[in-house]
N, CA, C and O atoms as a Tripos MOL2 file, in Angstrom:
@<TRIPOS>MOLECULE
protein
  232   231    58     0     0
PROTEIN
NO_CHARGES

@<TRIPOS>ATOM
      1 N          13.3640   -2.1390  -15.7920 N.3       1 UNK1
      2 CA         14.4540   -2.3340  -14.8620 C.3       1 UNK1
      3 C          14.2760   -3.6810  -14.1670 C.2       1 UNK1
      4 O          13.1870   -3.9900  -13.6830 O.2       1 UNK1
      5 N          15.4500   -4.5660  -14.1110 N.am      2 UNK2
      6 CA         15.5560   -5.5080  -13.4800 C.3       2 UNK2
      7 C          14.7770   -5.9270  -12.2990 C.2       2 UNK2
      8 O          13.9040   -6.2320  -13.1110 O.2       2 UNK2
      9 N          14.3490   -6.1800  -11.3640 N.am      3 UNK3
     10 CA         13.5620   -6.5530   -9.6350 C.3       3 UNK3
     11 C          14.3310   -7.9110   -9.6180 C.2       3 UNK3
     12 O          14.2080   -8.8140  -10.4450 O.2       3 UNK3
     13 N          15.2430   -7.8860   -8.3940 N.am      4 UNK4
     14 CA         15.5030   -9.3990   -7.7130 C.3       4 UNK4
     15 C          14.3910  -10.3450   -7.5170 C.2       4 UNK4
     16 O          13.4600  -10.0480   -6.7680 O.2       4 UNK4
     17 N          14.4110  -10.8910   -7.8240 N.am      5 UNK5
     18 CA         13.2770  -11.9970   -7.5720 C.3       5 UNK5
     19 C          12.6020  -12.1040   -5.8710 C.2       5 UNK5
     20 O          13.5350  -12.0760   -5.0680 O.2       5 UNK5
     21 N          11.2490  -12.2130   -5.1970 N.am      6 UNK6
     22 CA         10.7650  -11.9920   -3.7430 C.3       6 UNK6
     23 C          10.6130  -13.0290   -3.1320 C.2       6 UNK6
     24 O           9.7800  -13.8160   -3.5820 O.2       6 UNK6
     25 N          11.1570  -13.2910   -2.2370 N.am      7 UNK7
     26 CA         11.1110  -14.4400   -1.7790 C.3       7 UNK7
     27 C           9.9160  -14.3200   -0.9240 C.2       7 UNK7
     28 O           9.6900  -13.4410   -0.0920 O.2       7 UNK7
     29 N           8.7100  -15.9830   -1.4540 N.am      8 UNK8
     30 CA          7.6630  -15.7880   -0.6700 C.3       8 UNK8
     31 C           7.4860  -16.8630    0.1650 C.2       8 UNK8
     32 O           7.6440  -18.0010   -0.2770 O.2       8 UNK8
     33 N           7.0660  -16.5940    1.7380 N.am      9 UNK9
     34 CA          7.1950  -17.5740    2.4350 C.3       9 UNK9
     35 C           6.1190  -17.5390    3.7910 C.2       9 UNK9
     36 O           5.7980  -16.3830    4.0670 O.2       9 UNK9
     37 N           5.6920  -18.2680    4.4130 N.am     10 UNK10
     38 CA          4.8050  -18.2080    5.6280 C.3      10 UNK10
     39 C           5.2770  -18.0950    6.7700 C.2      10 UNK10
     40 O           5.7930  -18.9540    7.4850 O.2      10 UNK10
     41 N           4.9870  -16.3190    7.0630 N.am     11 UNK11
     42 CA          5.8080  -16.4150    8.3300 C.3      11 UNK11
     43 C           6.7160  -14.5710    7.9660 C.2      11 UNK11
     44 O           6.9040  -13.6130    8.7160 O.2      11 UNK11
     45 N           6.9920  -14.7540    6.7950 N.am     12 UNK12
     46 CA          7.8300  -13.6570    6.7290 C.3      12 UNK12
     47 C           7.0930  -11.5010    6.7150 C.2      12 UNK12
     48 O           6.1560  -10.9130    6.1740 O.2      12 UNK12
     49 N           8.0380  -11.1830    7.4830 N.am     13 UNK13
     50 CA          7.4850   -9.5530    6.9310 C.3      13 UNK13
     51 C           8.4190   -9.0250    6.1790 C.2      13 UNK13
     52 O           9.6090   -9.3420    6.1840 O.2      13 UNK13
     53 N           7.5280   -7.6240    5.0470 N.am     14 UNK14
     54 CA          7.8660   -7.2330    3.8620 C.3      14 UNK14
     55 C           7.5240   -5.7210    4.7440 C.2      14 UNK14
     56 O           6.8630   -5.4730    5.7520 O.2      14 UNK14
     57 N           8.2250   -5.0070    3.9280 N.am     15 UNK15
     58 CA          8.5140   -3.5930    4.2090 C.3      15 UNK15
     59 C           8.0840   -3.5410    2.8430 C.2      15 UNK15
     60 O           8.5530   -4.3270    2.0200 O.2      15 UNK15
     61 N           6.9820   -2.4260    2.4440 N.am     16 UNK16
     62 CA          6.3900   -2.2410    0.7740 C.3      16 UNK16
     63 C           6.7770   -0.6440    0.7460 C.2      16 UNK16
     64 O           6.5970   -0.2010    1.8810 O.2      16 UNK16
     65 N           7.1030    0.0670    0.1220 N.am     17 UNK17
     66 CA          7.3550    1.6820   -0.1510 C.3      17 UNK17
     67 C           6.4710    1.2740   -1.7540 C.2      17 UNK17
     68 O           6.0580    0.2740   -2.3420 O.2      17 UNK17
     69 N           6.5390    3.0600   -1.9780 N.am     18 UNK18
     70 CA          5.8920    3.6040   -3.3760 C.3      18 UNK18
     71 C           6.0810    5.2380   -3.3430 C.2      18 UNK18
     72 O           5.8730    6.0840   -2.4730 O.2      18 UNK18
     73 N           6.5100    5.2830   -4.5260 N.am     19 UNK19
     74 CA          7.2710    6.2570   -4.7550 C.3      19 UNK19
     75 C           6.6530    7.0230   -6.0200 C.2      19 UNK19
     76 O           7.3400    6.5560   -6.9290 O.2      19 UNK19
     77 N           5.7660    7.9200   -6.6100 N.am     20 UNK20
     78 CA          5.6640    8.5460   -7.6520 C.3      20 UNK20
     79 C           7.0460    8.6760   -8.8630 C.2      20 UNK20
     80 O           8.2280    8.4870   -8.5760 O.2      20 UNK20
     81 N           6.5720    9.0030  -10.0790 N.am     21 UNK21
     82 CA          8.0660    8.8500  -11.2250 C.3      21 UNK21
     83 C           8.7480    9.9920  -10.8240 C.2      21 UNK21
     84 O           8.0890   10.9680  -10.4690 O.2      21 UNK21
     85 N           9.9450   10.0280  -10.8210 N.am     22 UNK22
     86 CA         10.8970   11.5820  -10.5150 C.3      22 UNK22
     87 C          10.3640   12.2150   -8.7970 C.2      22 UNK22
     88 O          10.4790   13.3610   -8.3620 O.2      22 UNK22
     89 N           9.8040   11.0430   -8.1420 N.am     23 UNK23
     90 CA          9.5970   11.9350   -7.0510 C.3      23 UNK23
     91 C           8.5230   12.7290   -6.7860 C.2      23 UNK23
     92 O           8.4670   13.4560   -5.7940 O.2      23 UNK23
     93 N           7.4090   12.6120   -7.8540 N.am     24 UNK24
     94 CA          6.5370   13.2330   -7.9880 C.3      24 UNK24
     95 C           5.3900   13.1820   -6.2800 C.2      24 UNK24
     96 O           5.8820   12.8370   -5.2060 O.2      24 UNK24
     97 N           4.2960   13.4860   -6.3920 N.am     25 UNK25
     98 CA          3.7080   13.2410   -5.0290 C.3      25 UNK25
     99 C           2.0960   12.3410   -6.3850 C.2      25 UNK25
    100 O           1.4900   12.6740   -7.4040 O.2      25 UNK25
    101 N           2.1510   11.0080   -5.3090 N.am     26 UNK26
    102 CA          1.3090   10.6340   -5.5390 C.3      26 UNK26
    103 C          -0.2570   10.5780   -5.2220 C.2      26 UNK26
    104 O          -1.1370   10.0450   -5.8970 O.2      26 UNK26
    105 N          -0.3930   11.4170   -3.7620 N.am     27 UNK27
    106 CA         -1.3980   11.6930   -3.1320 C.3      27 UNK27
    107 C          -1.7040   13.1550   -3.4720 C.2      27 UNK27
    108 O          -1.0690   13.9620   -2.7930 O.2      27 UNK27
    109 N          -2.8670   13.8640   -4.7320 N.am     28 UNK28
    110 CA         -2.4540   15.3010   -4.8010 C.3      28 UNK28
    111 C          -4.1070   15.6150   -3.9400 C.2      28 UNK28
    112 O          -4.5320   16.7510   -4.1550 O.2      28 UNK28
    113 N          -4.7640   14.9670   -3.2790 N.am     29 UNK29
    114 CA         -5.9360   15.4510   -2.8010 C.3      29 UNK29
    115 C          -6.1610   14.4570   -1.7880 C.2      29 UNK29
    116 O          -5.5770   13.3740   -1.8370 O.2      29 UNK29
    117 N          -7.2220   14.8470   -0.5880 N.am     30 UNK30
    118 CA         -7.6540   14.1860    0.4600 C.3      30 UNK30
    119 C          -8.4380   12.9160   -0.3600 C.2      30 UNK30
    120 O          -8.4430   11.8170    0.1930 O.2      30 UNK30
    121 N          -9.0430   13.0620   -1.5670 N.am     31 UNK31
    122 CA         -9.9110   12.0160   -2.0620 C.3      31 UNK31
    123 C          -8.5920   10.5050   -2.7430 C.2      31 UNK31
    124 O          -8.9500    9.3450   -2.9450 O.2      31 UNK31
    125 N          -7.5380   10.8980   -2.8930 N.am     32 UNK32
    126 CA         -6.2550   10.4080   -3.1870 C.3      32 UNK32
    127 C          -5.9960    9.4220   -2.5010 C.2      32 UNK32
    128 O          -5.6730    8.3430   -2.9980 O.2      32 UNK32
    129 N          -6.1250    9.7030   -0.8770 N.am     33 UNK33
    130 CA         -5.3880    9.2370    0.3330 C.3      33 UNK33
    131 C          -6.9390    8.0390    0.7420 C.2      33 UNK33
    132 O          -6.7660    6.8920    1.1560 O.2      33 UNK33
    133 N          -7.8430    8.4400    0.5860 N.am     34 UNK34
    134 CA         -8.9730    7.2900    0.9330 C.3      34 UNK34
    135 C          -9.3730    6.7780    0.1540 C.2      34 UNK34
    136 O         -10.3430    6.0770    0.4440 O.2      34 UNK34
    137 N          -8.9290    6.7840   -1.2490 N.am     35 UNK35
    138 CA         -9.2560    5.5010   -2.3300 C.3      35 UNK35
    139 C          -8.0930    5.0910   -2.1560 C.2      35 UNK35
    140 O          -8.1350    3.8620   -2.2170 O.2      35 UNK35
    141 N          -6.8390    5.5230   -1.9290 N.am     36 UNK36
    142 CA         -5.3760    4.3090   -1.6040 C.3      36 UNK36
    143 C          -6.0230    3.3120   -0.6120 C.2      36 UNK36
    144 O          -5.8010    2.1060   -0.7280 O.2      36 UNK36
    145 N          -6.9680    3.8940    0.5400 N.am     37 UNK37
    146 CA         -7.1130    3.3100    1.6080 C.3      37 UNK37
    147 C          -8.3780    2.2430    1.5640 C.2      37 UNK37
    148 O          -8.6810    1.3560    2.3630 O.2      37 UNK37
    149 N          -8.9910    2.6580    0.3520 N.am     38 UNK38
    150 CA        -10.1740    1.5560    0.1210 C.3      38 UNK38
    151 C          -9.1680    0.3770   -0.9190 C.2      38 UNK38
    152 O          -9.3850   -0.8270   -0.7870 O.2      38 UNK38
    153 N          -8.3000    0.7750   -1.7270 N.am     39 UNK39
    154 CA         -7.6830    0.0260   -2.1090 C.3      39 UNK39
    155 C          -7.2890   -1.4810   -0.8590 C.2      39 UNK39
    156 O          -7.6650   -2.5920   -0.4880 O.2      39 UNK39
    157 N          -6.1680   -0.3050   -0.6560 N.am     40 UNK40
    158 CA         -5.3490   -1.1780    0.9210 C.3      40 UNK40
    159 C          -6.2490   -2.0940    1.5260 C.2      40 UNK40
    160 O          -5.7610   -3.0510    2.1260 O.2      40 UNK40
    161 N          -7.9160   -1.9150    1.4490 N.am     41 UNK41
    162 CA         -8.5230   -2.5750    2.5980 C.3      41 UNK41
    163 C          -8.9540   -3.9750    1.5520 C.2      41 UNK41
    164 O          -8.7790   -5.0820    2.0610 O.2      41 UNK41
    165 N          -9.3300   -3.9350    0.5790 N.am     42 UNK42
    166 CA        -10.2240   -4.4690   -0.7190 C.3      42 UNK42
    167 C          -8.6140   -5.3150   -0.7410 C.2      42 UNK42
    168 O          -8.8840   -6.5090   -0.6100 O.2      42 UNK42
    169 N          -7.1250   -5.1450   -0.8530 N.am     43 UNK43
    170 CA         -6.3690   -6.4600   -0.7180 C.3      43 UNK43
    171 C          -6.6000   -7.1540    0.3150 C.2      43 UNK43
    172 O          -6.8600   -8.3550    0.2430 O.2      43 UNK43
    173 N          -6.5460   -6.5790    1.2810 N.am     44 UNK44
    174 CA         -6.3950   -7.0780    2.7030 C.3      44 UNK44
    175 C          -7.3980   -8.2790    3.0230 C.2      44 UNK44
    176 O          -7.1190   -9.3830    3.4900 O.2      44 UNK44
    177 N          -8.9280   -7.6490    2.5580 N.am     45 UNK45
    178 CA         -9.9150   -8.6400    2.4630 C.3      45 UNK45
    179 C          -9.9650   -9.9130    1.7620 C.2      45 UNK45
    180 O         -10.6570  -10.8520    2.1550 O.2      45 UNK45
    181 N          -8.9450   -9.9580    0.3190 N.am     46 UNK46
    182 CA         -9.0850  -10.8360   -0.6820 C.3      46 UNK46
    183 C          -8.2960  -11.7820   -0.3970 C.2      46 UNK46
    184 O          -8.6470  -12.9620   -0.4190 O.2      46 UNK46
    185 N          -6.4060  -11.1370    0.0940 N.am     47 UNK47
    186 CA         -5.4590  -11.7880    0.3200 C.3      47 UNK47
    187 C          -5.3260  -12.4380    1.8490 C.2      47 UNK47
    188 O          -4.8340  -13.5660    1.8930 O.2      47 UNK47
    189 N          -5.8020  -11.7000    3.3490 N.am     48 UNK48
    190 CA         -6.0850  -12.2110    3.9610 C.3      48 UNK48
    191 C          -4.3540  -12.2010    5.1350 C.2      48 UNK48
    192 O          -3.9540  -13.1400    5.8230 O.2      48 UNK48
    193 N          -3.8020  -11.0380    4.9960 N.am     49 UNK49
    194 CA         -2.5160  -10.6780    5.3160 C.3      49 UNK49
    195 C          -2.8320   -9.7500    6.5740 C.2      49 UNK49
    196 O          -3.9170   -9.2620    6.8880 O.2      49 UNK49
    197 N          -1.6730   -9.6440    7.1710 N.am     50 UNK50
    198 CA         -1.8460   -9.0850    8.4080 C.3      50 UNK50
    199 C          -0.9450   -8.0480    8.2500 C.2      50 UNK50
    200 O           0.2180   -8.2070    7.8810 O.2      50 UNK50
    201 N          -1.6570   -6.5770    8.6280 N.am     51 UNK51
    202 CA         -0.6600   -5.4350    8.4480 C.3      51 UNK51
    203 C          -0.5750   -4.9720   10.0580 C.2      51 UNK51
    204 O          -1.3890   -4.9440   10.9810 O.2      51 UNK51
    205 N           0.4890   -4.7100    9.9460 N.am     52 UNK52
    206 CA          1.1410   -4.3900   10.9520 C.3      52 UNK52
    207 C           1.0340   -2.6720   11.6280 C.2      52 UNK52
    208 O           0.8920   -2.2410   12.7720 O.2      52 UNK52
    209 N           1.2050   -1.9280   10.0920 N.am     53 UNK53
    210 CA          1.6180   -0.4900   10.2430 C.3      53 UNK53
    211 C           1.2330    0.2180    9.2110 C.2      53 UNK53
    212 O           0.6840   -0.6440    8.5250 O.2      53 UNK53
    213 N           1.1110    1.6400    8.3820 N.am     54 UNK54
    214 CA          1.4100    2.0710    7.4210 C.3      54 UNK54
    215 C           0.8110    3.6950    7.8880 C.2      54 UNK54
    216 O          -0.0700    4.0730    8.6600 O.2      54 UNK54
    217 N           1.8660    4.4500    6.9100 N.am     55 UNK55
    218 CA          2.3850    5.7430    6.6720 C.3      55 UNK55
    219 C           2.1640    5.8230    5.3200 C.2      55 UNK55
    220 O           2.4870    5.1370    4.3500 O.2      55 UNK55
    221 N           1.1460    7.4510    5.6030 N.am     56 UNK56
    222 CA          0.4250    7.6490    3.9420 C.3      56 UNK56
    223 C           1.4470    9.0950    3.9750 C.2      56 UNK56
    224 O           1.0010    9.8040    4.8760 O.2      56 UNK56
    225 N           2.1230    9.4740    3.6030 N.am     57 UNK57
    226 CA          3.2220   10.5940    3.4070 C.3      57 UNK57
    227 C           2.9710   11.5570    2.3410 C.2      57 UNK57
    228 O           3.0150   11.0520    1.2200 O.2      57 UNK57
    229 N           2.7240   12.7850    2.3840 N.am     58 UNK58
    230 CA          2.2250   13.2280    1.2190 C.3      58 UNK58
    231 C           3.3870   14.9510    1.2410 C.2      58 UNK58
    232 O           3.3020   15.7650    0.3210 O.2      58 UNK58
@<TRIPOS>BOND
     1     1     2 1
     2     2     3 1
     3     3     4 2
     4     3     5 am
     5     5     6 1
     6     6     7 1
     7     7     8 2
     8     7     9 am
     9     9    10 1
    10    10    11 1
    11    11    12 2
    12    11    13 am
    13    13    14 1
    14    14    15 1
    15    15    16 2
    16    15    17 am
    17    17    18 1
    18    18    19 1
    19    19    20 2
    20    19    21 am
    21    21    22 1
    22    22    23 1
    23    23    24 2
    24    23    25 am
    25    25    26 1
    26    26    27 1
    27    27    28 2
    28    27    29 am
    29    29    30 1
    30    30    31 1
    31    31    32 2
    32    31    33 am
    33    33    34 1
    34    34    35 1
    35    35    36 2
    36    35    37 am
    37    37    38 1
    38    38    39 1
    39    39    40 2
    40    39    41 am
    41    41    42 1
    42    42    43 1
    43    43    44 2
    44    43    45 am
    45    45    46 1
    46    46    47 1
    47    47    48 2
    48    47    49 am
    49    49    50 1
    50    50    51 1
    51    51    52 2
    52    51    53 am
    53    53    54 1
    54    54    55 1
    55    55    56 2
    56    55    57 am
    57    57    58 1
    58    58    59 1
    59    59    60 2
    60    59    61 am
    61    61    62 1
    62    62    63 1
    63    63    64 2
    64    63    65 am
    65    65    66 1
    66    66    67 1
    67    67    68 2
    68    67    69 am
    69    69    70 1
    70    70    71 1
    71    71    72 2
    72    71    73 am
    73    73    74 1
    74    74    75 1
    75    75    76 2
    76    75    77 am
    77    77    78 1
    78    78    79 1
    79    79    80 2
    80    79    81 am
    81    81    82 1
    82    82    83 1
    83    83    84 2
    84    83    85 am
    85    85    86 1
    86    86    87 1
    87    87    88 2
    88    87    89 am
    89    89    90 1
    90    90    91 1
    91    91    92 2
    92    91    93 am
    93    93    94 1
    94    94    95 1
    95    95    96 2
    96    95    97 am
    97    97    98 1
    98    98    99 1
    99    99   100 2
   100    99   101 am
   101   101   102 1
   102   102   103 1
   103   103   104 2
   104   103   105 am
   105   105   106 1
   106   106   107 1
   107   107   108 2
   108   107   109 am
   109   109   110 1
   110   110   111 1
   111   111   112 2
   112   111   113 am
   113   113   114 1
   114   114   115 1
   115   115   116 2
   116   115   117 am
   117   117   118 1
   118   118   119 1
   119   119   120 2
   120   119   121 am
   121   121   122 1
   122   122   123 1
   123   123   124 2
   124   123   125 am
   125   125   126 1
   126   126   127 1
   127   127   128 2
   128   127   129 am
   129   129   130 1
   130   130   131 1
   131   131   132 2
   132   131   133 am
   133   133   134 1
   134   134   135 1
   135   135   136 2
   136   135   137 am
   137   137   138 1
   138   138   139 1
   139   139   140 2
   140   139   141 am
   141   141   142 1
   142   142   143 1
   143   143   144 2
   144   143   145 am
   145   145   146 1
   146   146   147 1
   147   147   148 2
   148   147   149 am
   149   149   150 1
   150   150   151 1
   151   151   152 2
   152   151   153 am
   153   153   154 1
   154   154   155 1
   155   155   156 2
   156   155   157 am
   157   157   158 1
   158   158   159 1
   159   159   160 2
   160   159   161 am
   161   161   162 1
   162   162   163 1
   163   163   164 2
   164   163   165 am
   165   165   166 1
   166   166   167 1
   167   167   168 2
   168   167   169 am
   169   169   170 1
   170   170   171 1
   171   171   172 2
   172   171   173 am
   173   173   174 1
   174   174   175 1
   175   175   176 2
   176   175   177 am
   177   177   178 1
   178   178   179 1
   179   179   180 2
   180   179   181 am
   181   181   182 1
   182   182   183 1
   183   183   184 2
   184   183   185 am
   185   185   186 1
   186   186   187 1
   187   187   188 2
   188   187   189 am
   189   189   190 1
   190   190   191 1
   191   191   192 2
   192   191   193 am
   193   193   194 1
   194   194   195 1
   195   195   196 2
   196   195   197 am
   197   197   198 1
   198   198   199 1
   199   199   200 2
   200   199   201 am
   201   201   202 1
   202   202   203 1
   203   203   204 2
   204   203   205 am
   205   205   206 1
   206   206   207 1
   207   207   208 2
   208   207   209 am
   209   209   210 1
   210   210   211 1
   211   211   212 2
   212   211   213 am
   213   213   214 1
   214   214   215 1
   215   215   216 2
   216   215   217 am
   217   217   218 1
   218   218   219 1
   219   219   220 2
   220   219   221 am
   221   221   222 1
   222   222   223 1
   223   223   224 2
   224   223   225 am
   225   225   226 1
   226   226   227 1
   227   227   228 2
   228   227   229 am
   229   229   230 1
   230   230   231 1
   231   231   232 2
@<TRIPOS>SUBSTRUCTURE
     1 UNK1         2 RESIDUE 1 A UNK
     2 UNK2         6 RESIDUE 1 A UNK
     3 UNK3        10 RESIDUE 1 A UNK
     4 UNK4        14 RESIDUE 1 A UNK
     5 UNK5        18 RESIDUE 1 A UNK
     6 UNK6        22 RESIDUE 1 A UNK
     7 UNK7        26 RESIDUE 1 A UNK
     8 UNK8        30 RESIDUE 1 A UNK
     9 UNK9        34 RESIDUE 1 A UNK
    10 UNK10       38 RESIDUE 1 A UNK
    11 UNK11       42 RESIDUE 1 A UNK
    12 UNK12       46 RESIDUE 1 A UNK
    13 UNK13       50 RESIDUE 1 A UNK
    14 UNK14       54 RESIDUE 1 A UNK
    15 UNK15       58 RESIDUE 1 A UNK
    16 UNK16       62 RESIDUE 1 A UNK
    17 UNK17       66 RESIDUE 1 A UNK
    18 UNK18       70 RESIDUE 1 A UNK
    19 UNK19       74 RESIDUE 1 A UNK
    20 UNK20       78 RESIDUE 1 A UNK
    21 UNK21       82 RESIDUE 1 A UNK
    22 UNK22       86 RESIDUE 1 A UNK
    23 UNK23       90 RESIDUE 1 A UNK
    24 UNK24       94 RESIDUE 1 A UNK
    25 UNK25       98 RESIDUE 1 A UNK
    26 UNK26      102 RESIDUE 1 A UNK
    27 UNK27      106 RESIDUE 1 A UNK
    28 UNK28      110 RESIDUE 1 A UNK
    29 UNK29      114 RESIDUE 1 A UNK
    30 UNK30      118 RESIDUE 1 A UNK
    31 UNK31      122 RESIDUE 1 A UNK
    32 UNK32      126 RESIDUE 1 A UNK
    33 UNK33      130 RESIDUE 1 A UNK
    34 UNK34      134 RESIDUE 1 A UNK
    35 UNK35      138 RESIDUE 1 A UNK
    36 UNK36      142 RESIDUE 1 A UNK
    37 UNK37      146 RESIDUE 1 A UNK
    38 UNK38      150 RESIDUE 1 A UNK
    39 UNK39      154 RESIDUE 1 A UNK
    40 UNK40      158 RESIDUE 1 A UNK
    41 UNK41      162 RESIDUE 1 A UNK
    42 UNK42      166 RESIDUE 1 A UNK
    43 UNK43      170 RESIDUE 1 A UNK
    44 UNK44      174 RESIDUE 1 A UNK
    45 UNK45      178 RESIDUE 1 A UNK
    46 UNK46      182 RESIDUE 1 A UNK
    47 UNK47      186 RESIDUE 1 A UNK
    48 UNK48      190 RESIDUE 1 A UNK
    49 UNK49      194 RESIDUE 1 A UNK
    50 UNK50      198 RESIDUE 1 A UNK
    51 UNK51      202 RESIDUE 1 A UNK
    52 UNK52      206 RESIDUE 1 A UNK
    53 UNK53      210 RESIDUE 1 A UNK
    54 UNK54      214 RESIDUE 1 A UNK
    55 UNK55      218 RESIDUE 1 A UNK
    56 UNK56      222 RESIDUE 1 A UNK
    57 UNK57      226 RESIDUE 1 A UNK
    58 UNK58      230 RESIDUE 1 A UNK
């Protein structure tokens, strides 16, 4: 499927969602939700971005 192209720029905020296929649930265990979160931290460290907020929804 197509994606509009992202405009990247210094300065700007992004709203990111994620969604499992059909709606599915992507978090099916507590061990789920803290490797997303070692993920999340392991960008954060590399890329060097400032988060604001986030909602783990299960």
């Amino acid at each position: 499927m197509f994606r509009p192209y992202r405009l990247q720029a210094e300065g700007l905020l992004y709203h990111i969602t994620s969604r499992g296929d059909d709606r599915k649930k992507i978090f099916l265990s507590e061990a789920d939700y803290r490797k997303f979160l070692e993920y999340l931290k392991a960008a954060k460290d590399k890329f060097e971005f400032f988060l604001y907020a986030y909602c783990l929804m299960g």
